[in-house]
DSSP file (Angstrom, degrees, kcal/mol; ACC not computed):
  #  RESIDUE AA STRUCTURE BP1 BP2  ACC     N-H-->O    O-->H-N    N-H-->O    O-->H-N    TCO  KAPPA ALPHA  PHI   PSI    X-CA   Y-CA   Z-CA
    1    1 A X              0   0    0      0, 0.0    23,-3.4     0, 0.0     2,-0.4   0.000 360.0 360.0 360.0 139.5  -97.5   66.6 -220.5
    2    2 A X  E     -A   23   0A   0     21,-0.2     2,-0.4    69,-0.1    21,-0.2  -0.841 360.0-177.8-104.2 148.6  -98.8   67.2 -216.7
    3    3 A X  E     -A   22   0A   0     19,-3.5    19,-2.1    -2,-0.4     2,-0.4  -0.994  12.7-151.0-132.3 138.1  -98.6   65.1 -214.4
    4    4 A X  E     -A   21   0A   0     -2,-0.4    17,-0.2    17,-0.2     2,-0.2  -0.973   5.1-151.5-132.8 161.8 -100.1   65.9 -210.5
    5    5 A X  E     -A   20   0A   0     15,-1.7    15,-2.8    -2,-0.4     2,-0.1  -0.697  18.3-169.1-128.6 147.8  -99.3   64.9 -207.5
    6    6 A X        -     0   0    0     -2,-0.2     4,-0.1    13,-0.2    -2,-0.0  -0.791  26.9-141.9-120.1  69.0 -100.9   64.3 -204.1
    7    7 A X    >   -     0   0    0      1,-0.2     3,-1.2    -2,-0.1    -2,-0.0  -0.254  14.2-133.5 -75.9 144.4  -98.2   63.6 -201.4
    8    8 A X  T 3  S+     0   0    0      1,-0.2    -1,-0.2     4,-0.0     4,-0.1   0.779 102.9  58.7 -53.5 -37.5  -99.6   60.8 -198.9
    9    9 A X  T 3  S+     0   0    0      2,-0.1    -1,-0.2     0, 0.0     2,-0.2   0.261  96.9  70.9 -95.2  35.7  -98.3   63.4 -195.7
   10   10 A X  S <  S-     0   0    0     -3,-1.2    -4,-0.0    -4,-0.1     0, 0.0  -0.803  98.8 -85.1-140.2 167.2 -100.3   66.4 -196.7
   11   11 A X        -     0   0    0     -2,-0.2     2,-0.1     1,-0.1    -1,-0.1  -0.334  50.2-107.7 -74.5 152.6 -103.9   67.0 -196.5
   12   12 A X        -     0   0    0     -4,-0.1    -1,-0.1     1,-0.1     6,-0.1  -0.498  47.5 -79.0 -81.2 172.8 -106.2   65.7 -199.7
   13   13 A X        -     0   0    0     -2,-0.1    -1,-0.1     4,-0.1    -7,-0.0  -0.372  33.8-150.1 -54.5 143.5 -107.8   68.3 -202.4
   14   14 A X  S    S+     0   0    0      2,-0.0     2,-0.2     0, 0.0    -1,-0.1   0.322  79.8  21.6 -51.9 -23.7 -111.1   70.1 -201.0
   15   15 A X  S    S-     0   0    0      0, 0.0     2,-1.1     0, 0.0    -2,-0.0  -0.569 109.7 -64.2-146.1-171.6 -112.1   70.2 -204.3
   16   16 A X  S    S+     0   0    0     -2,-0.2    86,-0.4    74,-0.1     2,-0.2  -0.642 101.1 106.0 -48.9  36.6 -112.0   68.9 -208.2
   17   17 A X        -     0   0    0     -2,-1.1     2,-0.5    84,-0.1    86,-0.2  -0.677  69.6-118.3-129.4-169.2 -108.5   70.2 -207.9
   18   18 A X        -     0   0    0     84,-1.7    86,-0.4     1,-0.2     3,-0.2  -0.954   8.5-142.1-143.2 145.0 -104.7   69.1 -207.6
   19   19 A X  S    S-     0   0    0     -2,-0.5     2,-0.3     1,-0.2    85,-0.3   0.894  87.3   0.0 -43.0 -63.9 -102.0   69.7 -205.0
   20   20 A X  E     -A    5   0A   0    -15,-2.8   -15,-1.7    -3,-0.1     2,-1.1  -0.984  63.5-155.0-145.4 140.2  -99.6   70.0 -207.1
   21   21 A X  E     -A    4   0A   0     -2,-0.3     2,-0.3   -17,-0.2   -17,-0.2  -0.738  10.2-157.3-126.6 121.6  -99.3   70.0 -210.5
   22   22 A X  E     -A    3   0A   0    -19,-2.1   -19,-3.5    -2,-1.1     2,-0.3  -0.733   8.2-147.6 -93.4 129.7  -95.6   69.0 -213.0
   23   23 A X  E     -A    2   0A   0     -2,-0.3     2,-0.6   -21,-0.2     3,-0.3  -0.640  18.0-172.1 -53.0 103.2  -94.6   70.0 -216.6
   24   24 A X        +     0   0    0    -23,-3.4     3,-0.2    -2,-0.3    -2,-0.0  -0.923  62.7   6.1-123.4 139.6  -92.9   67.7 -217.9
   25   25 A X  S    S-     0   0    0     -2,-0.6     2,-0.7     1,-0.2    -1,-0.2   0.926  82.8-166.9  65.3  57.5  -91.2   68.1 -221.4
   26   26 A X        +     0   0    0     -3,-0.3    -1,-0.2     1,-0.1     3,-0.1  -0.517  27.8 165.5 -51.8  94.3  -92.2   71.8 -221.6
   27   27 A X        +     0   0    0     -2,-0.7     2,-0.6     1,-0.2    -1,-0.1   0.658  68.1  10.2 -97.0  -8.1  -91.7   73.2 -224.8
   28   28 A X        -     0   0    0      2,-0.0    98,-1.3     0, 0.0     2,-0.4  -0.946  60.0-153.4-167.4 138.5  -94.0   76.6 -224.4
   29   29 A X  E     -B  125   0B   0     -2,-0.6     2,-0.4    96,-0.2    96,-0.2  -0.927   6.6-154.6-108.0 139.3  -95.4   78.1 -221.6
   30   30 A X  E     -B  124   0B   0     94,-1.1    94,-2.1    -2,-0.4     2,-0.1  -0.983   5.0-170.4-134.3  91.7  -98.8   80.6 -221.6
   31   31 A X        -     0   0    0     -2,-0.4     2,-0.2    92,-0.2    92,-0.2  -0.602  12.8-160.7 -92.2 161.8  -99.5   83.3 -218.9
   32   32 A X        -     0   0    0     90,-0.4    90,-2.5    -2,-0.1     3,-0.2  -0.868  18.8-124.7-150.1 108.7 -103.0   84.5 -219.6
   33   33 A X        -     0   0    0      1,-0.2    89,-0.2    -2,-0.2    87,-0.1   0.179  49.8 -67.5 -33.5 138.2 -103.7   88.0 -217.9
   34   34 A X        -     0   0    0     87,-0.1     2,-0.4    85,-0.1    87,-0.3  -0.295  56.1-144.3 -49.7 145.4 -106.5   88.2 -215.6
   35   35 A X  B     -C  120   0B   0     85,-2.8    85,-2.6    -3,-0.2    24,-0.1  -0.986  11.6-162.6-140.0 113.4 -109.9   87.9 -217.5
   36   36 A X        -     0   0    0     -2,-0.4     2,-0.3    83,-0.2    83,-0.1   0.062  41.0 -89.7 -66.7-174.9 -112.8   89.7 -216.5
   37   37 A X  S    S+     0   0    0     81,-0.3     8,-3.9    17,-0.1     2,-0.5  -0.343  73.8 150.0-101.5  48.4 -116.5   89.0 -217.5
   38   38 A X  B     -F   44   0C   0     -2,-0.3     6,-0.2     6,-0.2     5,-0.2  -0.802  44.1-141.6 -94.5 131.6 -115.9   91.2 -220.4
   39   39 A X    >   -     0   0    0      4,-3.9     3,-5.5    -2,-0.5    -2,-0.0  -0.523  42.7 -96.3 -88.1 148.9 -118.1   90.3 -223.9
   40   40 A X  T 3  S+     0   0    0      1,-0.3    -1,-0.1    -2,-0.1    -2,-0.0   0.385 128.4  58.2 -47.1  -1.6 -115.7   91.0 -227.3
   41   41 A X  T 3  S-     0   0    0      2,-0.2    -1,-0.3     0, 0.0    -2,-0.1   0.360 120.7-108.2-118.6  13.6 -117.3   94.3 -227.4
   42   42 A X  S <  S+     0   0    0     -3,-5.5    -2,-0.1     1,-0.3    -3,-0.1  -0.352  72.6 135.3 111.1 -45.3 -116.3   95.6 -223.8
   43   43 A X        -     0   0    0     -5,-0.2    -4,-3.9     1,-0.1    -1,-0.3   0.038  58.5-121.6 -65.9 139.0 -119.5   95.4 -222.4
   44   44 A X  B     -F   38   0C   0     -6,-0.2    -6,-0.2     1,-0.0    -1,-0.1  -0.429  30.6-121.2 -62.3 131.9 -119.5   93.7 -218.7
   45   45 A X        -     0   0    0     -8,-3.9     2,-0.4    -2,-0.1    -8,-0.1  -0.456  34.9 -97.6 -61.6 162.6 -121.7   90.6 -218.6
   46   46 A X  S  > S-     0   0    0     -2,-0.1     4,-0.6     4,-0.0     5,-0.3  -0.712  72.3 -14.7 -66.5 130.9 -124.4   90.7 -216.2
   47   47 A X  H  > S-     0   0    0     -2,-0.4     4,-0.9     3,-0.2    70,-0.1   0.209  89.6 -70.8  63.4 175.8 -124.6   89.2 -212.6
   48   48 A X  H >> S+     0   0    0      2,-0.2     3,-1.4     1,-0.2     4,-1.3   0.996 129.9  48.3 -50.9 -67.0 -122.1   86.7 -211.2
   49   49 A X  H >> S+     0   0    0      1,-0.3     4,-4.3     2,-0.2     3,-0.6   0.734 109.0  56.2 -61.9 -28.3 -122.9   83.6 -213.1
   50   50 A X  H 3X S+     0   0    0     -4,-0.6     4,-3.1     1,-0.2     5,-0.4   0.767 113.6  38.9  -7.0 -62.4 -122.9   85.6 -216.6
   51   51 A X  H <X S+     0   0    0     -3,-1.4     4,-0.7    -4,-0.9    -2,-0.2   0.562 105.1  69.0-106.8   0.5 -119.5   86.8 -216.2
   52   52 A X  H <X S+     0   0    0     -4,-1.3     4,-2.9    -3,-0.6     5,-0.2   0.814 114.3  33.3 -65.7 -74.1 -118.4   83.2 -214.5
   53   53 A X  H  X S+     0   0    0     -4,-4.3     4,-1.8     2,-0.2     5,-0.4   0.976 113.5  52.7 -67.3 -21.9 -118.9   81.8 -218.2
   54   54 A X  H >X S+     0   0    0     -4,-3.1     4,-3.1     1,-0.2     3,-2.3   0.978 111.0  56.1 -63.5 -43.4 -117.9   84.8 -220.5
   55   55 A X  H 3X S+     0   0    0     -4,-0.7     4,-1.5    -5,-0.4    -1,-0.2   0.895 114.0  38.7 -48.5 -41.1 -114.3   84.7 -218.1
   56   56 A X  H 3X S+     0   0    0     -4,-2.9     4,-0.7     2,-0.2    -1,-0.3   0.520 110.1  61.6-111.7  14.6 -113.9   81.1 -219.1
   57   57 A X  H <X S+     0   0    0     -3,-2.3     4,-3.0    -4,-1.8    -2,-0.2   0.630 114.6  37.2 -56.6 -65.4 -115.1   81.7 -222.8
   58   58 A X  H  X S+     0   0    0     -4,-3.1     4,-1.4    -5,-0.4    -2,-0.2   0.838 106.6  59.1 -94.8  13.1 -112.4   83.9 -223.1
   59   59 A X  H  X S+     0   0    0     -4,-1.5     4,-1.3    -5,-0.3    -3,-0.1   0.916 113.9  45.7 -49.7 -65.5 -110.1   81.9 -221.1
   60   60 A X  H  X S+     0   0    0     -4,-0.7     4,-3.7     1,-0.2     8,-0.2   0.865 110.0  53.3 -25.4 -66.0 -111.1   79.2 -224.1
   61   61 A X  H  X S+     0   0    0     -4,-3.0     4,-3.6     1,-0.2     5,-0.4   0.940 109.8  48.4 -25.2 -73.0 -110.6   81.6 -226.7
   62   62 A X  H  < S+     0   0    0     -4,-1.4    -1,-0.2     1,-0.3    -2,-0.2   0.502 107.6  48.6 -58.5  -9.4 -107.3   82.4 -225.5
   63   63 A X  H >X>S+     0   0    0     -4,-1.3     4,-2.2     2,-0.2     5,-1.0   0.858 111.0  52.1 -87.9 -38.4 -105.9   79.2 -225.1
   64   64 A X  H ><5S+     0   0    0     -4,-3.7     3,-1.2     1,-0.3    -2,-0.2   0.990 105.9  64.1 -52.6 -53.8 -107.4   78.2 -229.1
   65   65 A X  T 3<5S+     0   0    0     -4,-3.6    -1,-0.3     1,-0.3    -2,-0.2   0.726 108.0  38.7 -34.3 -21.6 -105.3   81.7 -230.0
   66   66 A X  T <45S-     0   0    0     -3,-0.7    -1,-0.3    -5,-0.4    -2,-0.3   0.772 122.9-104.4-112.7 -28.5 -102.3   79.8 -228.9
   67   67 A X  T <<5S+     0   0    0     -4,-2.2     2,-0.2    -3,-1.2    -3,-0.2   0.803  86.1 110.2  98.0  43.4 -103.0   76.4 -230.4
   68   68 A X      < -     0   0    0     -5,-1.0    -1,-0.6    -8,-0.2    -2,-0.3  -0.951  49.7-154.0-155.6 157.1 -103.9   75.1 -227.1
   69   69 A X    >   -     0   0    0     -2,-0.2     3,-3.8    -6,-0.1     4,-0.5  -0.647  43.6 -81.7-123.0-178.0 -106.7   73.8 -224.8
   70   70 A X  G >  S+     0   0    0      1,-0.3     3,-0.8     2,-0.2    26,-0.0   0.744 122.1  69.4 -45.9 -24.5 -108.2   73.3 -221.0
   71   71 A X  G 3  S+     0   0    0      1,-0.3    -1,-0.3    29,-0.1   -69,-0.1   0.677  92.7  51.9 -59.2 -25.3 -105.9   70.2 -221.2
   72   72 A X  G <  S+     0   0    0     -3,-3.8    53,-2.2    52,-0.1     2,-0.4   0.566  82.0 117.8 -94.8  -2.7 -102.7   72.5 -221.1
   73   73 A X  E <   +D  124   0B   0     -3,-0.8    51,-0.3    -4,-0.5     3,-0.1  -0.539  25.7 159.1 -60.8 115.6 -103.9   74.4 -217.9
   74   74 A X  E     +     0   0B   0     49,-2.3    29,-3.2    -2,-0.4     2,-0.4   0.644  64.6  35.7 -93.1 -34.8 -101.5   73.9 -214.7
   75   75 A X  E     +De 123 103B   0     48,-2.6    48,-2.5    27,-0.2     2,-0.3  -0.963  53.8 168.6-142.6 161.7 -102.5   76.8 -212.9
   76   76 A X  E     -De 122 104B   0     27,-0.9    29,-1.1    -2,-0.4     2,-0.6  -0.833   6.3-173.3-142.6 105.1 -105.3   78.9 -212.0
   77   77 A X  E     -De 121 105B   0     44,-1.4    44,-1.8    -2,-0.3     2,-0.4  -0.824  13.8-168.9-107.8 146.3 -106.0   81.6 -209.6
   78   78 A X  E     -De 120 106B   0     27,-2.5    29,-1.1    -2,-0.6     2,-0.3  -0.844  16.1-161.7-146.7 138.6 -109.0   82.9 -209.2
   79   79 A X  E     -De 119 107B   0     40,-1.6    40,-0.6    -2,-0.4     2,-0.3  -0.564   5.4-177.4-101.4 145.2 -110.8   86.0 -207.4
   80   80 A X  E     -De 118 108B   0     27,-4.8    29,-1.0    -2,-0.3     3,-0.2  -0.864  19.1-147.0-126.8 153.0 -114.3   86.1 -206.7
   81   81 A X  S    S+     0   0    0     36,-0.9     2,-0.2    -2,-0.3    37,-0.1   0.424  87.7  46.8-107.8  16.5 -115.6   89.7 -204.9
   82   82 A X  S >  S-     0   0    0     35,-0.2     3,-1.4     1,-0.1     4,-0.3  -0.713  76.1-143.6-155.7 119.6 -118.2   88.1 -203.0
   83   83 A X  T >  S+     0   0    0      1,-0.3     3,-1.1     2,-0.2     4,-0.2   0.689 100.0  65.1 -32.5 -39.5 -117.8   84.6 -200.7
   84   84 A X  T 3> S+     0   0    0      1,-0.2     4,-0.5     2,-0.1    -1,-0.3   0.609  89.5  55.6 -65.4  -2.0 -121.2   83.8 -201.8
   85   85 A X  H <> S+     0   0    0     -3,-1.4     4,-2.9     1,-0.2    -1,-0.2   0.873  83.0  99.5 -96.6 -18.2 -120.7   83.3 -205.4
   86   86 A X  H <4 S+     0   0    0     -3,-1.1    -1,-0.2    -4,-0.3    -2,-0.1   0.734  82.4  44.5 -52.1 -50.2 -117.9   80.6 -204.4
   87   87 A X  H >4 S+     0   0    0     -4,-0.2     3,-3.3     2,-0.2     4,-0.4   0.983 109.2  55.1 -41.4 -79.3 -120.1   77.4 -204.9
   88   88 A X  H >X S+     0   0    0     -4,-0.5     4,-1.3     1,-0.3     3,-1.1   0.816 108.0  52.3 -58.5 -27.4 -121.5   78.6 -208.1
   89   89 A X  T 3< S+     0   0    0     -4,-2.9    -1,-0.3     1,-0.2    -2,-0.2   0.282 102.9  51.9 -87.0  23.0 -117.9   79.1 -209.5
   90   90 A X  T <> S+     0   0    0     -3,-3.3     4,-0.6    -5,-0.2    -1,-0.2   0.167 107.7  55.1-105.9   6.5 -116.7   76.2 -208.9
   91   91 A X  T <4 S+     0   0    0     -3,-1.1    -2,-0.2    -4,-0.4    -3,-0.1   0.459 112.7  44.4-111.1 -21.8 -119.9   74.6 -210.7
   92   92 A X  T  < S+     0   0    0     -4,-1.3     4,-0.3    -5,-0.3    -3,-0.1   0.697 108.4  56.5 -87.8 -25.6 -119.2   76.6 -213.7
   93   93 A X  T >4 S+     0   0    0     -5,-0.3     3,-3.2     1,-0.2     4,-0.3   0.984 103.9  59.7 -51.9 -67.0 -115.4   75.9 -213.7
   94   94 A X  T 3X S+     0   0    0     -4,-0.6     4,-0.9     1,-0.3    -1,-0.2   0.583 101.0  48.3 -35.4 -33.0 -116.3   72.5 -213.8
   95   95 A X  T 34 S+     0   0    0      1,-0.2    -1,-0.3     2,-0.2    -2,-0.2   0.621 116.6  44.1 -85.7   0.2 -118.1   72.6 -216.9
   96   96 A X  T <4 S+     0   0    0     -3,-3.2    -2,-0.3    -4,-0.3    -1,-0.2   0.428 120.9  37.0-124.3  -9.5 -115.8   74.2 -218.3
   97   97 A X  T >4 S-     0   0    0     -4,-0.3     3,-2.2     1,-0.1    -3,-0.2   0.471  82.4-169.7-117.3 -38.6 -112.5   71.8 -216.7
   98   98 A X  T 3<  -     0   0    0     -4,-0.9    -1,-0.1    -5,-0.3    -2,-0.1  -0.376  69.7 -29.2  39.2-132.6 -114.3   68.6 -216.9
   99   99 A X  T 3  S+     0   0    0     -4,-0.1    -1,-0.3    -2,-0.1    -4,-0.0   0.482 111.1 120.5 -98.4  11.5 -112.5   66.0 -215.2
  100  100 A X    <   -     0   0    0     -3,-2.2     2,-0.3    -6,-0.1    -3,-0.1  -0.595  58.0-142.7 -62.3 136.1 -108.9   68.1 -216.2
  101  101 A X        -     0   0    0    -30,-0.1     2,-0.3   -28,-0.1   -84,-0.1  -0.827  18.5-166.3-111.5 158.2 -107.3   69.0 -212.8
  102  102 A X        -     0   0    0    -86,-0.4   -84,-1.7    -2,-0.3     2,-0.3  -0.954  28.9-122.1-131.7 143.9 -105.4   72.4 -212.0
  103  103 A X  E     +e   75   0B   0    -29,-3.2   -27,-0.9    -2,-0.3     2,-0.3  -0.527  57.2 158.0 -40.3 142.2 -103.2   73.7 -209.5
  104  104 A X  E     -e   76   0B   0    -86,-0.4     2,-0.3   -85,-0.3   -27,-0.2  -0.832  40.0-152.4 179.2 156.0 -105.2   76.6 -208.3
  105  105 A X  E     -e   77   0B   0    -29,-1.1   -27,-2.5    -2,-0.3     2,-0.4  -0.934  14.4-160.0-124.9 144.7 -105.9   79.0 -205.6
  106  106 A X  E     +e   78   0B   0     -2,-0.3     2,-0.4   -29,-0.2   -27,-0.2  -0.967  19.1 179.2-132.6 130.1 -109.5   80.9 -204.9
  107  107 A X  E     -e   79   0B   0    -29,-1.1   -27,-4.8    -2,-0.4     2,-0.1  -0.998  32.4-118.8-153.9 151.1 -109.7   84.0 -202.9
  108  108 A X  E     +e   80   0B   0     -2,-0.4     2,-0.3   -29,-0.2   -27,-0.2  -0.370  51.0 145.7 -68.1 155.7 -112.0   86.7 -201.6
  109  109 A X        -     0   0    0    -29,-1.0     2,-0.9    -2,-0.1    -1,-0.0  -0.921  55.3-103.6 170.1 162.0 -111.2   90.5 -202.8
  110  110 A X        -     0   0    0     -2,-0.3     2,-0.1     2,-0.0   -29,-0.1  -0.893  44.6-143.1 -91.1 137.1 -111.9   93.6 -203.7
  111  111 A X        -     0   0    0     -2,-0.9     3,-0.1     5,-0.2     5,-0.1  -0.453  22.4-110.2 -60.2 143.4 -111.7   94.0 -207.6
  112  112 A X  S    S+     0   0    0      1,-0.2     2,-0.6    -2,-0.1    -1,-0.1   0.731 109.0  44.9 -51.5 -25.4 -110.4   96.9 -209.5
  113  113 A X  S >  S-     0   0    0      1,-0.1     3,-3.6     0, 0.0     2,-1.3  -0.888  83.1-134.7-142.2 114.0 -113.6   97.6 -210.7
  114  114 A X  T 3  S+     0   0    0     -2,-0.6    -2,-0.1     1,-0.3    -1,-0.1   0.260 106.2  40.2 -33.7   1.1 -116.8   97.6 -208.3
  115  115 A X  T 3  S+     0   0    0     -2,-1.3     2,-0.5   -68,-0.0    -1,-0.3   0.138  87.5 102.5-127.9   9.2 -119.1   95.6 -210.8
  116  116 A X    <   +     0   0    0     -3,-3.6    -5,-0.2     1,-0.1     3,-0.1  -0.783  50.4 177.5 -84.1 138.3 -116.4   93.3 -211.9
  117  117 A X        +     0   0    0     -2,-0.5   -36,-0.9     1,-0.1     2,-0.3   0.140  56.9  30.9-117.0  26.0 -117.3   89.9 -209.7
  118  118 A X  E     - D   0  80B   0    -38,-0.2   -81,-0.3   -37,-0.1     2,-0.2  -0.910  54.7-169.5-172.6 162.9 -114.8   87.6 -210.8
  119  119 A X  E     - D   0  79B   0    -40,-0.6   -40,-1.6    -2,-0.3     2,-0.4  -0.788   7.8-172.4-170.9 110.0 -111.3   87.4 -212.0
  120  120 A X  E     -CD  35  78B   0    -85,-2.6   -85,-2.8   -42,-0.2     2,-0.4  -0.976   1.8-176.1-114.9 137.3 -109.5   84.4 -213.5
  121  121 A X  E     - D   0  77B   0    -44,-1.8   -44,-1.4    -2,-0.4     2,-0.4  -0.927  11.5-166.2-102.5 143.1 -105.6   83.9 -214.4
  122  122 A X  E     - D   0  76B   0    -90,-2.5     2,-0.4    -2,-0.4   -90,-0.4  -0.972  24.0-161.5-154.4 168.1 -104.1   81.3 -215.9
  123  123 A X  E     + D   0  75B   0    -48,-2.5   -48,-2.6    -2,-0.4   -49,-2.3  -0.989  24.2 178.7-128.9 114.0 -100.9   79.4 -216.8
  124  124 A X  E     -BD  30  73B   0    -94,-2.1   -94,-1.1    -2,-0.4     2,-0.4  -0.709   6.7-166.0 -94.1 159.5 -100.9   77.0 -219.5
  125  125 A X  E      B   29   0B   0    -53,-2.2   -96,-0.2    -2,-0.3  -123,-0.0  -0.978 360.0 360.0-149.8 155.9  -98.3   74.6 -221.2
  126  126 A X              0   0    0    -98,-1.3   -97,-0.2    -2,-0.4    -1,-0.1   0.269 360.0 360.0-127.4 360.0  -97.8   72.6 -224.1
C-alpha cells in the first residue's frame, strides 16, 4: 500500500505528482532499469512523442512481468534530452498514470545515445 504525503510547511506539487511518497507493508520491491524508446525488436521509435509511449509500454510490460501494475509505482525519474519536449511528457505520463501519484524527479540531459530523447526509471512495490 502507498500512502503520500504533502507536509503543510513545504511548497505544494507543481505537477500531477507527490511530495513524498510511503510503502507501507512492503512485501517486494521492483527497480526497473532505465527504459528507452526501444520497440521489442531494438528498433528506436521515432520522434519524441513515439518513444514517450513505447518507454511507458515497456514500463507496463515490465511491471505485468512482475505481477504488478502503475498502481505499485512510488518512484520515477525521468530524463528528457530536450526542455522542449517537457510538456508533452508529462501529457503522455498522464495517460499512462491516471490519477496514480509518484514520487518523481524530471531533468534535462545529455543521453547516452544522441537519438535517444527520453529516459524513464522506475521503483515499484507490492
Amino acid at each position: 500500500m502507498l500512502r503520500t504525503h504533502t507536509p503543510p510547511d513545504i511548497f505544494a506539487p507543481i505537477g500531477p505528482y507527490a511530495q513524498a511518497v510511503e510503502a507501507i507493508c512492503v512485501n517486494r520491491l521492483l527497480f526497473i532499469s532505465g527504459t528507452m524508446g526501444l520497440e521489442p525488436d531494438g528498433r528506436l521509435a521515432k520522434g519524441f512523442e513515439a518513444q514517450a509511449h513505447r518507454v511507458w509500454s515497456n514500463i507496463e510490460a515490465t511491471l505485468a512481468a512482475a505481477g504488478m501494475g502503475r498502481e505499485n509505482l512510488a518512484k520515477l525519474t525521468i530524463w528528457l534530452a530536450n526542455y522542449d519536449d517537457w510538456r508533452l511528457g508529462a501529457d503522455i505520463r498522464q495517460r499512462y498514470l491516471g490519477d496514480h501519484k509518484v514520487a518523481m524527479s524530471v531533468v534535462q540531459v545529455g543521453l547516452v545515445h544522441p537519438d535517444w530523447l527520453i529516459e524513464v526509471e522506475a521503483i515499484a512495490v507490492g
